[in-house]
C-alpha positions in Angstrom: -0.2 45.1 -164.0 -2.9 47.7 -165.7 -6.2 46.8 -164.5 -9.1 48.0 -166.9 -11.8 47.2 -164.1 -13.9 45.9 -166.8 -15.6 42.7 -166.3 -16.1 41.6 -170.2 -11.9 41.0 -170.4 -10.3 38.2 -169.1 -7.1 39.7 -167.7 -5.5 36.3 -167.4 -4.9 35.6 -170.9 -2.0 37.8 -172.4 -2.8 40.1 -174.9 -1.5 39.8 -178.3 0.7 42.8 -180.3 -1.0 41.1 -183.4 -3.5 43.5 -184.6 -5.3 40.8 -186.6 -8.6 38.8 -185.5 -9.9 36.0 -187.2 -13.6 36.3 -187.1 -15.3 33.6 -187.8 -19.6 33.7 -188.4 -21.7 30.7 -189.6 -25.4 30.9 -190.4 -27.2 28.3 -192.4 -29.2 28.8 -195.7 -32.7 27.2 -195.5 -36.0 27.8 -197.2 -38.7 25.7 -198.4 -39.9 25.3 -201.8 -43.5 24.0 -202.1 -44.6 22.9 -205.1 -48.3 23.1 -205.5 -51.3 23.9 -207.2 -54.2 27.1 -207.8 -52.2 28.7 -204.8 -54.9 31.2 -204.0 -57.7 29.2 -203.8 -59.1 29.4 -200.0 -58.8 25.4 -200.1 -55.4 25.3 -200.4 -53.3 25.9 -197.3 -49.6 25.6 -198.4 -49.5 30.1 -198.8 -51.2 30.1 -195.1 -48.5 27.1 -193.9 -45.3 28.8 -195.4 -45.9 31.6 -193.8 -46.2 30.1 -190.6 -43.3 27.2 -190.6 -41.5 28.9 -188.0 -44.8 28.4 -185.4 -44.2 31.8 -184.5 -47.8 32.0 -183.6 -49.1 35.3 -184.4 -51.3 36.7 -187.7 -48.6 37.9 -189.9 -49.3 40.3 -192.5 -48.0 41.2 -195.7 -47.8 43.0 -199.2 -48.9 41.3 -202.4 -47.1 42.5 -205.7 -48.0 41.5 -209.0 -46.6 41.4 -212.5 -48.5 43.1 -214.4 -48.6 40.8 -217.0 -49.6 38.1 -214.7 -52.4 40.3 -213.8 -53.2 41.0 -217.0 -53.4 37.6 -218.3 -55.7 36.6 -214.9 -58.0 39.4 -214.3 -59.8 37.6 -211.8 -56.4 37.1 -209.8 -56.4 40.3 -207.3 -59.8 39.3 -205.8 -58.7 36.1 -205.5 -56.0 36.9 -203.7 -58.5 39.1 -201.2 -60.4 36.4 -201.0 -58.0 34.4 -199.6 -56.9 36.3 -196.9 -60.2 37.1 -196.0 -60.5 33.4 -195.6 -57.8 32.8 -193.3 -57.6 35.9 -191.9 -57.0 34.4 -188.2 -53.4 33.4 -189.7 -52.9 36.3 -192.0 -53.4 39.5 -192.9 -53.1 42.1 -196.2 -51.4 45.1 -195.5 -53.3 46.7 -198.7 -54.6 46.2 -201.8 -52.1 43.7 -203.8 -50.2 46.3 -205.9 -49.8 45.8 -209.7 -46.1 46.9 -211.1 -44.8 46.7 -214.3 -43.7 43.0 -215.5 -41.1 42.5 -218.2 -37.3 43.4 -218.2 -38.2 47.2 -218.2 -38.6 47.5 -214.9 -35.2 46.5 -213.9 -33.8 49.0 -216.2 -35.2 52.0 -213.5 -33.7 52.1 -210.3 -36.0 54.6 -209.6 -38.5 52.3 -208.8 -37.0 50.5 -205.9 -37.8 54.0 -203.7 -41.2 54.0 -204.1 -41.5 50.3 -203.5 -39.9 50.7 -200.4 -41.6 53.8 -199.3 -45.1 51.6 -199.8 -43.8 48.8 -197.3 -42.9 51.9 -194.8 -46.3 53.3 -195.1 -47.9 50.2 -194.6 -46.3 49.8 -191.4 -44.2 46.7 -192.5 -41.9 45.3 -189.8 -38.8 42.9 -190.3 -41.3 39.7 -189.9 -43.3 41.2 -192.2 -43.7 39.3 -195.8 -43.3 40.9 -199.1 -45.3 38.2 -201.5 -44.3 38.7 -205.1 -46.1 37.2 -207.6 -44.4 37.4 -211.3 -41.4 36.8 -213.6 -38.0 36.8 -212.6 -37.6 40.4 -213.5 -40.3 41.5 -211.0 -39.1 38.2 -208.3 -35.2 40.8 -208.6 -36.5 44.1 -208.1 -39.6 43.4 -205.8 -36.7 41.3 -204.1 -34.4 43.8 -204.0 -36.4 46.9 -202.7 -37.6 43.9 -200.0 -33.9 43.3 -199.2 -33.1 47.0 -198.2 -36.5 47.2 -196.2 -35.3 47.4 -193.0 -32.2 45.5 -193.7 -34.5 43.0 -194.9 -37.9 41.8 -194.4 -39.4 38.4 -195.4 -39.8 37.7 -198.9 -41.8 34.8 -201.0 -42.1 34.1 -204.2 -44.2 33.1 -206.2 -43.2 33.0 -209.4 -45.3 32.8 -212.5 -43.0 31.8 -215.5 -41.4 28.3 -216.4 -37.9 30.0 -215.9 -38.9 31.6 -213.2 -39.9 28.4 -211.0 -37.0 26.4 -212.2 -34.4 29.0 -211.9 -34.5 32.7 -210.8 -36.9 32.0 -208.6 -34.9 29.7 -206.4 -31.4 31.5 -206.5 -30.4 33.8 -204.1 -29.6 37.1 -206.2 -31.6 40.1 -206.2 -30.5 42.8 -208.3 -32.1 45.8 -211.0 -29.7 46.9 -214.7 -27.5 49.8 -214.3 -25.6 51.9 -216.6 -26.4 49.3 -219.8 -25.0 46.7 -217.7 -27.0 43.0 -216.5 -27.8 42.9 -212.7 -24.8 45.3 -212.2 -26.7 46.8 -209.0 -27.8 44.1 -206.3 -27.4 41.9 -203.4 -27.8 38.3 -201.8 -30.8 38.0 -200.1 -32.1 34.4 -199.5 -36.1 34.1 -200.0 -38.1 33.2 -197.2 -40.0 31.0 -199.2 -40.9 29.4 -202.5 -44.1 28.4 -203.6 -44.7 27.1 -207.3 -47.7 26.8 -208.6 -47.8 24.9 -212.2 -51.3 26.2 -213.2 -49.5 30.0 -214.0 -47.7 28.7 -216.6 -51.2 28.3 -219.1 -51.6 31.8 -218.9 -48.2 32.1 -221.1 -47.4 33.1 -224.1 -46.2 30.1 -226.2 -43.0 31.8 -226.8 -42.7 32.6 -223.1 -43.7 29.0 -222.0 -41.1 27.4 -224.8 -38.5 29.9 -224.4 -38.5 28.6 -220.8 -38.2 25.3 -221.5 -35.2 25.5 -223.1 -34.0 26.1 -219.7 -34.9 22.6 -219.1 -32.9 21.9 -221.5 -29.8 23.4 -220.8 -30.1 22.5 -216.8 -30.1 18.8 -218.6 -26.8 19.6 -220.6 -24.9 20.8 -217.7 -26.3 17.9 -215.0 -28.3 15.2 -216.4 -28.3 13.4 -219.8 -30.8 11.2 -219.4 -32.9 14.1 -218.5 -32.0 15.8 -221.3 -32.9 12.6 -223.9 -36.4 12.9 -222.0 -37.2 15.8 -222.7 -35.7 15.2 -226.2 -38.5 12.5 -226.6 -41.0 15.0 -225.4 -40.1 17.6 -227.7 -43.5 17.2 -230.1 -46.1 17.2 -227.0 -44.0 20.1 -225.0 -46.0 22.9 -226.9 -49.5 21.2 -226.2 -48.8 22.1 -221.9 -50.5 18.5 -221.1 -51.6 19.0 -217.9 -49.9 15.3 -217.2 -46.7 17.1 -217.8 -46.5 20.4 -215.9 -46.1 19.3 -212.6 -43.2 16.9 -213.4 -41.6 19.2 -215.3 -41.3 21.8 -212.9 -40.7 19.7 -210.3 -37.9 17.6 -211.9 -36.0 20.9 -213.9 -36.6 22.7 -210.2 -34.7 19.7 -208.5 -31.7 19.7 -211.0 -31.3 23.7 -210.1 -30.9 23.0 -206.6 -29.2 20.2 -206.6 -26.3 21.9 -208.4 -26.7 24.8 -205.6 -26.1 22.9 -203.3 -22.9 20.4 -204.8 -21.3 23.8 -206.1 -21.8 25.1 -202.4 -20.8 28.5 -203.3 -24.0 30.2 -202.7 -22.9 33.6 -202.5 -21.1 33.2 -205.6 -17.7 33.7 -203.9 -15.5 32.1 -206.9 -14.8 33.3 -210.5 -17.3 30.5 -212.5 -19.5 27.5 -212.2 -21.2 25.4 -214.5 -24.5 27.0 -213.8 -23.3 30.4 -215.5 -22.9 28.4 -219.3 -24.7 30.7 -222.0 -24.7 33.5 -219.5 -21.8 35.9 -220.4 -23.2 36.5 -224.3 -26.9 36.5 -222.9 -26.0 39.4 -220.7 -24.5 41.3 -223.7 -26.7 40.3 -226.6 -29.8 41.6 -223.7 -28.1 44.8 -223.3 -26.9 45.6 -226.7 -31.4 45.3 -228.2 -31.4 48.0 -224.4 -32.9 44.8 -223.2 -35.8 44.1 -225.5 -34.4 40.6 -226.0 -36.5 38.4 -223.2 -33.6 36.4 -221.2 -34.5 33.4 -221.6 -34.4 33.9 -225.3 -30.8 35.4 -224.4 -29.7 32.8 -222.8 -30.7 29.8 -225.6 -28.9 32.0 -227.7 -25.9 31.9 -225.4 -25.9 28.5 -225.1 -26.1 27.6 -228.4 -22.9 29.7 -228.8 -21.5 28.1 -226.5 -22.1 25.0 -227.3 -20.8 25.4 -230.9 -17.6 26.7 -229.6 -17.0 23.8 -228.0 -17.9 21.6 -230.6 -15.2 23.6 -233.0 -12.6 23.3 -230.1 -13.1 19.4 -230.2 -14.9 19.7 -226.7 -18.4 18.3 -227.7 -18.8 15.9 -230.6 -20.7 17.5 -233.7 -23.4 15.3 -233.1 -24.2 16.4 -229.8 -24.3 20.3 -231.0 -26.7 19.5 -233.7 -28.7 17.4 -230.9 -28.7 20.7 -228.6 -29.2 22.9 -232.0 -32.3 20.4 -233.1 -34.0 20.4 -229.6 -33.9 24.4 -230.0 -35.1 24.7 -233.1 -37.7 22.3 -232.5 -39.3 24.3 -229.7 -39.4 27.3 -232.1 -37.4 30.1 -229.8 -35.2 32.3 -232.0 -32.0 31.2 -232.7 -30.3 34.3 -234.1 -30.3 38.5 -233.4 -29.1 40.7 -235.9 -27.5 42.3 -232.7 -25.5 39.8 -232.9 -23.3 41.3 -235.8 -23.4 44.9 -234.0 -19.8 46.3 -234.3 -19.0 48.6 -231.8 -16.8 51.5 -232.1 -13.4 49.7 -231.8 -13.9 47.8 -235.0 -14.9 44.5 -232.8 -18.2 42.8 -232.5 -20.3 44.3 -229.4 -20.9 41.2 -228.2 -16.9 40.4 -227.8 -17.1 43.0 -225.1 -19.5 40.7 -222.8 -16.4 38.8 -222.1 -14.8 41.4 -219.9 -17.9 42.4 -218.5 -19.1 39.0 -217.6 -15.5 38.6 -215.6 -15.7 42.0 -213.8 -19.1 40.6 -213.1 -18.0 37.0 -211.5 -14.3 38.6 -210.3 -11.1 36.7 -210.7 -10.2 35.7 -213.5 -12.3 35.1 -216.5 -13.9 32.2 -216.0 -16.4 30.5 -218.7 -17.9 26.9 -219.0 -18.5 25.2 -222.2 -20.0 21.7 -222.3 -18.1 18.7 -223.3 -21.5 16.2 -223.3 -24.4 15.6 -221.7 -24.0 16.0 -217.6 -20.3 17.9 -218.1 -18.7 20.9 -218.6 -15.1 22.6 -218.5 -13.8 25.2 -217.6 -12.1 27.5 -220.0 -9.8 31.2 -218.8 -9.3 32.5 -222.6 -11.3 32.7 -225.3 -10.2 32.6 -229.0 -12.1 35.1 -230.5 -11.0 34.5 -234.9 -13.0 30.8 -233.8 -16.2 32.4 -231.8 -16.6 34.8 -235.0 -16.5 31.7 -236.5 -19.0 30.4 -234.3 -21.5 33.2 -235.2 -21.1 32.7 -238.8 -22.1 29.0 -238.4 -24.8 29.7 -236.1 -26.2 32.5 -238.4 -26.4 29.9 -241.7 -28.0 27.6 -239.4 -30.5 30.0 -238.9 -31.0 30.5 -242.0 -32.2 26.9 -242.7 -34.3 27.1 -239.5 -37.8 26.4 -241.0 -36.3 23.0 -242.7 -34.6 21.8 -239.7 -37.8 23.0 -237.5 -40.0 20.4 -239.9 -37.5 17.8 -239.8 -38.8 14.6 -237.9 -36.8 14.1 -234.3 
């Protein structure tokens, strides 16, 4: 019998002429999210506490970026965030100077800034348990994230995310990922968060088209999971605007809640299969975004693509009329655009530019297409074909609707 004299093989068991091994790794997804308040303020512990859940007991240092439109709209926010470490600097401890990069959806459209990002966290001597604390929109939260992810093979990341959409959805996901070649988050990863903190008190230093247009991701979380949610927030539509101080915290924290929830129940984190529920409005948003070269804000995008959606299932028979004029009143209400002349773009095969989000959107997800359309409040369906005579009818209804926008806008709910 062959000996190999080595001790790691057990020559007792037989070897096999099969040249396949099944094998098998498990390792569990967990990270908090801590909902809070004026994060940066020395008084508050939950930055100083996240950083430490593990008890790994040590001073653990990090990198601060910021949006730049956060840091615009908060001047007073760098020293602050000094400040803070200064305060609890026998816990933590700034690698530098929090750097300021450029917010918006521009910056995802330039790979070229991922290098440089990365080459900072070298030169400041970053290590694997090192934290990369990003403070922004979801555009900054993907690239920040992303340059973070190839650090290293990944160091630690946080968020801390500045917009509505942001703390209620892009924030909490697991995707990282930068535009390439015209194409939505065509270049990225999975890389789990090592923490996220939300802070309500960002979202006053909005815009109130920024602070709406991510509400109607309230909204459409509601559609796809909860109606009763969804007739809350209905109710609420007139104070929504007013940011009552009596409402932020519960909004975020409720919206945030329905977002994971649906993480978890779909339990395909990595995003494995061809569609989920979670991806309604998404494969038009992506298009219509990279058709304006991404000038069109994503969460406008996206209440654009659900609206579409929406009213292509209502002319399928899938959703009762009344229930698309309910989605189509609690958008107009909160103001966000509800049509793009990019829209009607024709691209140089004679069809609309937008049709070709449809094959994009599957290479995107893999398999087969895959695209849900609502059917009420709190369900959705599946559909693998879409009839593209009725979604040009669609557009034409949506575009007359928009037409009539300032009446419906005045009409009382």
């Amino acid at each position: 019998m062959f000996s190999s004299n080595n001790p790691y093989v057990d020559e007792t068991t037989p070897m096999t002429s099969d040249p396949q091994l099944l094998h098998k790794l498990s390792h569990p997804i967990a990270y908090p999210v801590v909902f809070t308040e004026n994060v940066f303020d020395p008084a508050n512990r939950a930055l100083v506490d996240t950083l430490d859940h593990l008890k790994e007991n040590r001073v653990h240092r990090a990198m601060v970026f910021i949006d730049s439109n956060v840091a615009d709209a908060q001047p007073e926010l760098i020293q602050q965030i000094i400040l803070y470490f200064d305060s609890h600097s026998d816990d933590i401890e700034l690698a530098e100077e929090p750097r300021v990069i450029p917010g918006g959806e521009i910056i995802k459209n330039d790979m070229e800034v991922v290098g440089p990002m990365i080459s900072a966290m070298i030169d400041a001597h970053l290590c694997r348990h090192s934290y990369a604390i990003i403070v922004g929109g979801g555009a900054v939260l993907d690239t920040v994230g992303l340059a973070a992810a190839l650090m290293r093979r990944g160091i630690r990341v946080v968020r801390i995310p500045t917009t509505f959409f942001a703390q209620v959805n892009a924030g909490l996901g697991l995707e990282v990922s930068v535009n390439f070649d015209g194409q939505k988050n065509s270049v990225g990863s999975f890389a789990p968060p090592f923490a996220v903190l939300n802070d309500w008190q960002f979202f006053y230093s909005l815009t109130d088209l920024d602070w709406l247009g991510g509400v109607t991701e309230a909204f459409r979380l509601a559609l796809l999971f909860d109606g009763e949610w969804f007739d809350e927030l209905y109710s609420m539509l007139n104070v929504l605007p007013q940011r009552r101080s009596e409402d932020l915290a519960y909004l975020q924290s409720r919206t945030a809640q329905l977002y994971l929830n649906a993480l978890e129940k779909e339990g395909d984190p990595l995003e494995a299969h061809s569609g989920r529920a979670l991806d309604l409005g998404h494969w038009s948003a992506y298009k219509l975004e990279a058709i304006s070269g991404f000038e069109i804000p994503h969460t406008e995008a996206l209440a654009m693509g659900v609206l579409i959606d929406a009213c292509y299932a209502s002319r399928q028979g899938w959703l009762s009329g009344p229930d698309f004029e309910r989605i189509y009143t609690a958008f107009a209400q909160l103001g966000v655009p509800l049509w793009f002349p990019e829209l009607e773009e024709v691209s140089a095969d004679g069809n609309l530019s937008l049709f070709h989000g449809i094959p994009d959107f599957q290479e995107h997800k893999g398999g087969m297409l895959s695209i849900p359309f609502p059917t009420g409040f709190g369900s959705t369906r599946m559909e693998y074909l879409i009839d593209l005579a009725v979604m040009e009818d669609v557009l034409e209804q949506l575009k007359c609707l928009a037409q009539s926008s300032v009446e419906l806008q005045n009409e009382p709910l």
